[in-house]
Each structure stands twice: as structure tokens, then as C-alpha cells.
N, C-alpha and C positions, 0 to 999 in steps of 0.2 A: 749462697751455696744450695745446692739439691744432692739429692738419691747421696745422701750420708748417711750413718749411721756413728756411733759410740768409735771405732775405727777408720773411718773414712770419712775423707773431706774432698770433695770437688770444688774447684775453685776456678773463675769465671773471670773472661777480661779486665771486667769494670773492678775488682778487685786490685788493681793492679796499684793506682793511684792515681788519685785526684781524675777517674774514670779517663784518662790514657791509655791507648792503645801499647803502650811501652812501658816500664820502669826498670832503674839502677837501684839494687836496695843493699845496704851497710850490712857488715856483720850486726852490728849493733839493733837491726830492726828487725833482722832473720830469728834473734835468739828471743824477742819480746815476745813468743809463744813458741809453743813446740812443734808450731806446723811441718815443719820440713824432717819432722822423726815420724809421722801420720803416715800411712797409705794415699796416696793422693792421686787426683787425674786433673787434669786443668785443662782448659780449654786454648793454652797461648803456650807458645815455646820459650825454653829455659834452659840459662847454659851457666851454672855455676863456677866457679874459677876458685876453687882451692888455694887461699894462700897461704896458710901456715898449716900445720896438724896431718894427723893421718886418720882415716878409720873406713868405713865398708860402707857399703851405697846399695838398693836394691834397683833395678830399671827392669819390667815384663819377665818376673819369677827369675832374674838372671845377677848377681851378686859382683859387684866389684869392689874391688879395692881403690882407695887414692889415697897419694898423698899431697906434698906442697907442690904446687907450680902443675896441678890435673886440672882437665880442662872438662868438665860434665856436660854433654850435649842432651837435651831432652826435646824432642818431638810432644808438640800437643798430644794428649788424651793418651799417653804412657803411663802407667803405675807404676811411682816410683816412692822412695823414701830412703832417709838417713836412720842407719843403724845407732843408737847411742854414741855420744862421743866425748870425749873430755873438752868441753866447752872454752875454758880456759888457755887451752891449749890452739885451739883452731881458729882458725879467719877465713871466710866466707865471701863473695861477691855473687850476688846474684842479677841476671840481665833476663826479666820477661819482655813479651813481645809478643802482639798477633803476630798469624800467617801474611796475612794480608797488608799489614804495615809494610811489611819489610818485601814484598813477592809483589812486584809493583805490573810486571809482563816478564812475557817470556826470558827475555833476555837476562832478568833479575834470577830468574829459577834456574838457569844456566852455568850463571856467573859468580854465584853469591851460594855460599855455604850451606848444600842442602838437607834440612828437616827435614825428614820424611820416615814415619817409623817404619816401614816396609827398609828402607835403603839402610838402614844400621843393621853394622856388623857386629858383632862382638867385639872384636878389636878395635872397634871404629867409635863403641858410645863414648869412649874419654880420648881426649888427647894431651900428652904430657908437656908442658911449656917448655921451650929452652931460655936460658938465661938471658939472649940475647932476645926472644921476642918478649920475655917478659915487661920488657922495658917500651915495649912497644906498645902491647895490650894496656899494660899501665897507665901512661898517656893518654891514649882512647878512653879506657875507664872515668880517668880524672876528666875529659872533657863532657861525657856525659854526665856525671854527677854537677859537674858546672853547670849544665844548661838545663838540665830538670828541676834546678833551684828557679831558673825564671818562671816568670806567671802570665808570659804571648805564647798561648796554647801555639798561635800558627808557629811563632818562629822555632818555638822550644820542638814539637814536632820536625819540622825540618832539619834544625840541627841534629838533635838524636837518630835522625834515620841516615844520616850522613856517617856519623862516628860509629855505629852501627853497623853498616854497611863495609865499612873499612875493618872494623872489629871481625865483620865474618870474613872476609877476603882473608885477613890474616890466621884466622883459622883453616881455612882452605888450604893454605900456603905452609901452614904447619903439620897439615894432618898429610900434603902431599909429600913434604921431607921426611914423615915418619914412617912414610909404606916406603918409602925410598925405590917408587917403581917408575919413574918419570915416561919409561919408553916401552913399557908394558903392554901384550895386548888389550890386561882390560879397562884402557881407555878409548883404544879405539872405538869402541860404539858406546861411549856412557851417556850422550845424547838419548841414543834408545836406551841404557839403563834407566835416566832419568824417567824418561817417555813413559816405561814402562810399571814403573812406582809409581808413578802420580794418578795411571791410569786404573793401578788395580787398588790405590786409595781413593780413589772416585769410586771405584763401581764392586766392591768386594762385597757388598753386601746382598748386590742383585746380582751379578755376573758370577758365576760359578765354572766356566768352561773356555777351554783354551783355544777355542776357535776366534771366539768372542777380540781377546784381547790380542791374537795375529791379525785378524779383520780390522780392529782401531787403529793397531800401529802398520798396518799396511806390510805384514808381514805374514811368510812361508810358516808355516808350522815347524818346520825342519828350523829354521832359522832365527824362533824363538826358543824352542828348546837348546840351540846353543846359545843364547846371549843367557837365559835362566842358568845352565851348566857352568857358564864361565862366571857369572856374579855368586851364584848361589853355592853350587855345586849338585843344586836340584832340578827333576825336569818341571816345568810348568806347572803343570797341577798339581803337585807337590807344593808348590810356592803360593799358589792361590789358597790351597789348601789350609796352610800353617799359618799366613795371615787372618782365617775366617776361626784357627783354633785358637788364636790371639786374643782377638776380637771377646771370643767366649769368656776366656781366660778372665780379662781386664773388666768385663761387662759381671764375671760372679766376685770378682775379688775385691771389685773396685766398685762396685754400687750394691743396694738390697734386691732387687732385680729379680723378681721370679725368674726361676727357666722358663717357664712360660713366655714370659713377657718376652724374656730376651730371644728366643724362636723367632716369634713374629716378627722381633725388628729385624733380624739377620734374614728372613724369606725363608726361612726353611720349611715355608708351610705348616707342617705339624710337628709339635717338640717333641713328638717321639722320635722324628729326622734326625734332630738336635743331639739328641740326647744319644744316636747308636752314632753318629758320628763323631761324637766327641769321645766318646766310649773308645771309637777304632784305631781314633787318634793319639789318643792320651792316657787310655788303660785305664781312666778312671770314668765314674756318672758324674756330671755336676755337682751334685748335690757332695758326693764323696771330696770331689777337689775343691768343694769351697767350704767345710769341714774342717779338710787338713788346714787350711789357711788362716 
């Protein structure tokens, strides 16, 4: 673990088990400390699957509810945490996993269930099981718990990214019948949605302007402000924008982090930059929003 403190825990692939780029973990192993009631940021994706109980979740200052049969999607290096909960009461599964485990080429980023904190919606960070896929996820569950008992790193590896792989599919396949928009325009270009998440999670910290990111994806200005308008409801720089106050956000709430510090790594040149932008953004200084926290 690094950049914790008495409230925050960051927590790191090799953390995962038995240094695997993956693990399945039991209620029973989630509850043998209080981690997942912490502040937390991790560096590997995580999709909890509620089975029994109800109670409140935080993910990037944003609060939801679940109950049985919710599906929690969490993108690496999100601040997230479980509200107290009646322990007794609740059943847990948890599935970590690098990016790169699972993000094999393009075609996998296409195909396969995409993490990406830029690309979550509010409506989108959970999705609710139905009865029938329960039984499907299940399965899947039960064959990864099977094959992370082995001890052939290669085969146990392979298997897992297979049941894995099929696990996000059916996520995808459940979060499409939940928007119930099959014929929608906005799939028509979710290619370039993709395109365009992945782009400004690469380069948000040096790239600041909306030239930039039409120039990568081989696009009109006109014609990025409406794919941002149709996904978002915001223009461009607006959404560049709110990713870089994110950023802030997760970097004061989520580590000890001088502002200072955190200036420099975002390029803002000098943290007085920092510091009138977050102000223009958020109506508060740093130092106030991490405070209130």
C-alpha cells in the first residue's frame, strides 16, 4: 500500500492473491477486515455482485443504493466505499482484475464489457441482475472459484480469463436489456465513444483542449461536440474539463497529496492554476473540499 493515511487505503495488483493478476474472493474473506468500509483507490478493476442484503455504496462523491441481485462495476483508481452494513445480513462476491489481463487488443475493448471511469454513467455504475441471468452469473462464478483453487499459474490464468470474459459479455448483455435501447442512436457511433474515453483517459492529464482530441480521433470539431452532446449531454471541454476536476477530487480525498504536489502531476504548471480552476469548478479551494471530507 502507498499515499494512505488513518482513512485511506490504496491497494495494488499484487495484493490481489497469490500475486495474480485476477481474484474471486468469498464473503467470508471480504469481511476478515474492514477494508471495503475504507476510502479506497486500487489500481485493478472490481465488480461486486450483491447477493443477499441491502445498504449504500459511495463511487467518485456519488452515493448509491443496492440491494440483492446489483451488479457494482468499478473502474481502477475510482474512490469508492461501503457505507456500514448489517454484516449478517449480506452476501458479497467480489471479482478483481487488471486492465490488461482482461484488454487483450482492440477487439477485446470493443467486445467485452467496458471499464472506463470517463464512460460511467450514473445509471450505468450498477446493474441489477435478473433472475434468469442470475443463474447464469452463478455458474461462471462457481467456475472461477473452481479454477483459482488450482496451483498451474498458466492454466488457472487461462481459465479465469475465459469465465471472465464470458462473465463481462453477460454483463454487457444485461446492462443492454436494462437501457432497453437496442436501436438507439446512441450506438451508432459508440466505437467513437469508446475511442474517445480511452483517448482522453490517456492524455487528461497533458491534453487540455478540444482540438487535440478531434485531431486523434480524425474528427471535425462540429462532429465531436455532437458525439460529447449525445453521450454526455456536454460540449467537449466541458467533459475534458470534469474528468481533470475528478482527477483532483480522487487525488485530495483519496491520498495525503499536497496540492502542490498534485498541480505538478496534472501539468497545471503552477498550483495557483490549480487551485482558481478547481475554485471555478467546484466553488470550493482544495484545501476547503478536502476538509469537508
Amino acid at each position: 500500500m502507498k499515499d494512505q493515511d488513518q482513512k485511506i487505503q490504496y491497494f495494488e495488483s499484487s495484493e490481489l492473491g497469490r500475486r495474480l493478476p485476477f481474484a474471486i474472493t468469498t464473503y467470508k474473506e471480504l469481511m476478515g477486515s474492514d477494508d471495503i468500509f475504507i476510502p479506497s483507490l486500487r489500481d485493478f478493476h472490481v465488480i461486486f455482485w450483491i447477493k443477499k442484503g441491502k445498504g449504500t455504496f459511495s463511487v467518485d462523491f456519488e452515493k448509491y443504493d443496492f440491494n440483492a441481485g446489483t451488479l457494482i462495476l468499478l473502474s481502477k483508481d475510482q474512490l469508492h466505499y461501503f457505507l456500514p452494513f448489517d454484516k449478517e445480513q449480506t452476501e458479497i462476491i467480489s471479482i478483481g482484475f487488471k486492465p490488461e489481463f482482461i484488454y487483450k487488443n482492440d477487439n477485446d475493448l470493443e467486445h467485452l464489457f467496458k471499464f472506463n471511469a470517463s464512460a460511467h454513467k450514473k445509471e450505468e455504475q450498477t446493474i441489477l441482475v435478473s433472475e434468469h441471468s442470475i443463474i447464469k452469473l452463478q455458474h461462471l462464478c462457481d467456475e472461477m472459484f473452481s479454477i483459482s483453487r488450482e496451483r498451474n499459474k498458466t492454466y488457472e490464468a487461462k481459465g479465469f480469463y475465459h469465465y471472465l470474459c464470458l462473465f463481462l459479455i453477460q454483463c454487457e448483455i444485461i446492462q443492454e436489456d436494462q437501457r432497453g435501447k437496442e436501436d438507439s442512436p446512441i450506438d451508432e457511433n459508440i466505437n467513437e465513444f469508446l475511442a474517445f474515453n480511452e483517448l482522453l483517459e490517456q492524455h487528461y492529464k497533458t491534453e487540455f483542449k478540444v482540438e487535440f482530441y478531434a485531431e486523434q480521433l480524425n474528427m471535425t470539431l462540429k462532429l465531436l461536440a455532437k458525439l460529447t452532446k449525445t453521450h454526455y449531454k456536454l460540449p467537449p471541454k466541458t467533459v475534458i474539463d470534469e474528468r481533470r476536476v475528478l482527477e483532483i477530487k480522487r487525488q485530495l480525498q483519496g491520498t495525503s497529496k499536497s496540492g502542490k504536489t498534485i498541480a505538478y502531476e496534472l501539468n497545471f504548471g503552477e498550483p495557483t492554476n490549480m487551485f482558481k480552476f478547481f475554485k471555478k469548478n467546484v466553488g470550493l479551494t482544495p484545501k476547503e473540499f478536502r476538509d469537508q471530507n
